[in-house]
Structure formats: C-alpha cells, structure tokens
C-alpha positions in Angstrom: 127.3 113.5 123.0 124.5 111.0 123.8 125.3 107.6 122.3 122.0 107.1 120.7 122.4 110.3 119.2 125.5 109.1 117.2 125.7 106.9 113.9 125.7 103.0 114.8 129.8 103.5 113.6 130.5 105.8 116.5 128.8 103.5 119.1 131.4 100.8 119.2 131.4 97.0 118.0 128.2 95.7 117.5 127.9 92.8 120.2 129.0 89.0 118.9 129.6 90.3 114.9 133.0 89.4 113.8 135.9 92.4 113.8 135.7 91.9 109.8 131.8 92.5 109.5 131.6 94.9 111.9 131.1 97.7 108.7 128.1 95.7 107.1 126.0 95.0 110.5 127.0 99.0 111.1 125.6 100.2 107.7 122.1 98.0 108.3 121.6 98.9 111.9 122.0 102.8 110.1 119.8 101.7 107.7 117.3 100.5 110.0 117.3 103.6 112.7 117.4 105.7 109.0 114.5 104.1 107.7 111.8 104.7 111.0 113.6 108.1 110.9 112.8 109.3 107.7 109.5 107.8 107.9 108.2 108.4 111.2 105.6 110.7 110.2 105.7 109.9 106.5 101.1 109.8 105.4 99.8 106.2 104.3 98.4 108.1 101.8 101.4 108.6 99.9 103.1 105.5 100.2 103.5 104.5 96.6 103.2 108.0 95.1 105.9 108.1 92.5 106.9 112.0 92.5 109.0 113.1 89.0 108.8 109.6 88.4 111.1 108.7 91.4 110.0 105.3 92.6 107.7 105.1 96.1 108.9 105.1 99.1 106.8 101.9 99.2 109.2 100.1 96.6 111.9 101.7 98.8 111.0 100.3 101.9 109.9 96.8 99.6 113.5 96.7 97.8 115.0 97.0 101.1 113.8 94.2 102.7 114.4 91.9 99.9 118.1 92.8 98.9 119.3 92.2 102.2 117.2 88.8 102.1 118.2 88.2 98.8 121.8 89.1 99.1 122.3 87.0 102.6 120.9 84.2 101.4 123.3 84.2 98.4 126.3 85.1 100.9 124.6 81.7 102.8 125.6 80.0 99.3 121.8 79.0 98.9 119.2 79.7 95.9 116.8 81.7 96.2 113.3 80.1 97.3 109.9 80.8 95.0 109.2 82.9 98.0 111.9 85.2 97.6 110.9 85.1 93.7 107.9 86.3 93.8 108.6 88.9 96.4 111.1 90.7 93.9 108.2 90.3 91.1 105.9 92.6 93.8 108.6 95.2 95.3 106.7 97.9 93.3 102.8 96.5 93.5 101.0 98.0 96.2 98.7 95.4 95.5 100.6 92.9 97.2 102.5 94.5 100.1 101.4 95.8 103.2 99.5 99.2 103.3 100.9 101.2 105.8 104.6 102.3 106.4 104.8 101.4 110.1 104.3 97.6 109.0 107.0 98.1 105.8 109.5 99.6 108.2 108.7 96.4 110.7 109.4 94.4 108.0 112.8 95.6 106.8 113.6 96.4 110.7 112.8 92.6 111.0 115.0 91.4 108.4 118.0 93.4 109.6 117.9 92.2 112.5 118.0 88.7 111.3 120.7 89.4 109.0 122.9 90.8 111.9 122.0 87.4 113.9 123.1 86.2 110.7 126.5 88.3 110.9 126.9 86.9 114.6 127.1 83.0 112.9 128.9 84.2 109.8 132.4 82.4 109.9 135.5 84.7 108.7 137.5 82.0 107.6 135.8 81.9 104.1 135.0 85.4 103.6 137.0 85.3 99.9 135.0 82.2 98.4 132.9 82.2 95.5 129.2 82.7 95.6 127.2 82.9 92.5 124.8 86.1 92.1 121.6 85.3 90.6 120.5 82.7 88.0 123.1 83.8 85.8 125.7 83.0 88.7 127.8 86.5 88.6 131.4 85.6 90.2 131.3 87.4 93.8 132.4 86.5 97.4 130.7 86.0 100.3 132.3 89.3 101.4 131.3 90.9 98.4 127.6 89.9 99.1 127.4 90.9 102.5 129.2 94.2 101.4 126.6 94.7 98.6 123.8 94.3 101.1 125.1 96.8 103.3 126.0 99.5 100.8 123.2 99.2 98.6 120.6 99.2 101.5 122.7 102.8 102.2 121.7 103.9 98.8 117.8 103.2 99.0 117.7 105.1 102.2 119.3 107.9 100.7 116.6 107.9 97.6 114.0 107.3 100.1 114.7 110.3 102.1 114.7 112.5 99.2 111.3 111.0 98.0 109.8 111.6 101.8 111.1 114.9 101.5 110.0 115.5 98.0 106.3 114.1 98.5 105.9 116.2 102.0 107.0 119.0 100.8 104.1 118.6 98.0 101.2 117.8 99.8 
C-alpha cells in the first residue's frame, strides 16, 4: 500500500516528536489530512447550516482550531490571552470567522502544524505535572492536555463528517 494512502499511525514516527507524543502529533496530523478530506468539495453556502440542530461544520472547523490552541497553551502552563477569549466567544458566529472553508481548514491545518512544532520542543521529563484547565483551574497534566487536544480534535472530525454528509446529502 501507498504510504499516503495509510493513516498518519501506519507511516512511522513523526520526525523530531518525542517516542511518548508520538500518539497526539499522529491523532492531529489525522485530524488535519481528515479535515481537507471531508471538506474538499464541501459548498460555502452551507458552511454554518445547522442540520437537525447538529452544529456547522463552520463551528466544527472553528472549535478545532481553538481547542488545540487552547489546550497547548495550557499544556505550555500559560493563561489564556483576550485573544484566545474572544475567539471561543465567536466559534459559532459566522459573523466573525472567515467565510469560506478552504480558509477554516488553513486555519486549523495552520495550528496543527504549530502544535506539532510545539510537540518537537515539548520536554518528556515533566509530562505528569500539574496544569490548571481553565479559570476554574481543573487538576490535569501536561499529558493529559496534550492527550485531550488530540482526542477531542478526533471527535469534531468525526461530527463534522457526519454533518458534511448530512448537509450534501440534502441539498
């Protein structure tokens, strides 16, 4: 079989990540390729149609983006900037994101690929330390956030695929 045409898991170590985080840069690198998959033909036009009440694959593509950021930065043992902030507020406002999916998957292909430059810096030797989720400061580990990141960025793809689907189907 064709290398691209495996999952990031079956193509070997992701170059300069640590042995340990080699799951997490795998799962956003999926994420990524997932994302321009699903979406490749996927109409402006129904970018933050909410079918059934499902969200849009425009908060999909949004929330993407800014759990990784948000996550890594926590994992970084930093607060979250008014930047960050105010992107959560506007996840679901069409109002204030960009208009087309080609520039939403840029975005979240952007910020992937920071967060594995990210992995490539990330010491191992702390992985188990505290970090504080959120204002309320939820006990977690830097492990845990990374984790988190990974996983949960798995999820949206899999709600964004059946939205695609869903809306294409329709229309």
């Amino acid at each position: 079989m064709e290398r691209n045409k495996l999952e990031v898991w079956q193509r070997g170590p992701v170059p300069g990540v640590p042995d340990l985080l080699q799951p997490v840069a795998h799962a956003l690198l999926q994420a990524k390729g997932d994302a321009r998959h699903y979406t490749h033909s996927f109409p402006d036009s129904l970018l933050w149609e909410k079918p059934h009440g499902l969200a849009a694959v425009g908060f999909h593509l949004n929330h993407l983006t800014g759990v990784v950021d948000r996550l890594f930065t926590y994992a970084d043992n930093r607060k979250l900037t008014e930047e960050q902030l105010n992107f959560l507020k506007t996840e679901e406002n069409p109002d204030h994101a960009p208009s087309t999916v080609a520039d939403l998957v840029r975005t979240f292909e952007q910020k992937v690929d920071e967060a594995v430059d990210f992995l490539r810096q990330t010491s191992t030797d702390d992985l188990t330390a505290f970090r504080g989720l959120g204002r309320a400061q939820l006990p977690t580990t830097k492990l845990g956030l990374l984790f988190h990141a990974a996983e949960h960025s798995q999820r949206h793809i899999g709600q964004l695929l059946v939205t695609v689907r869903i809306l294409t189907a329709a229309h």
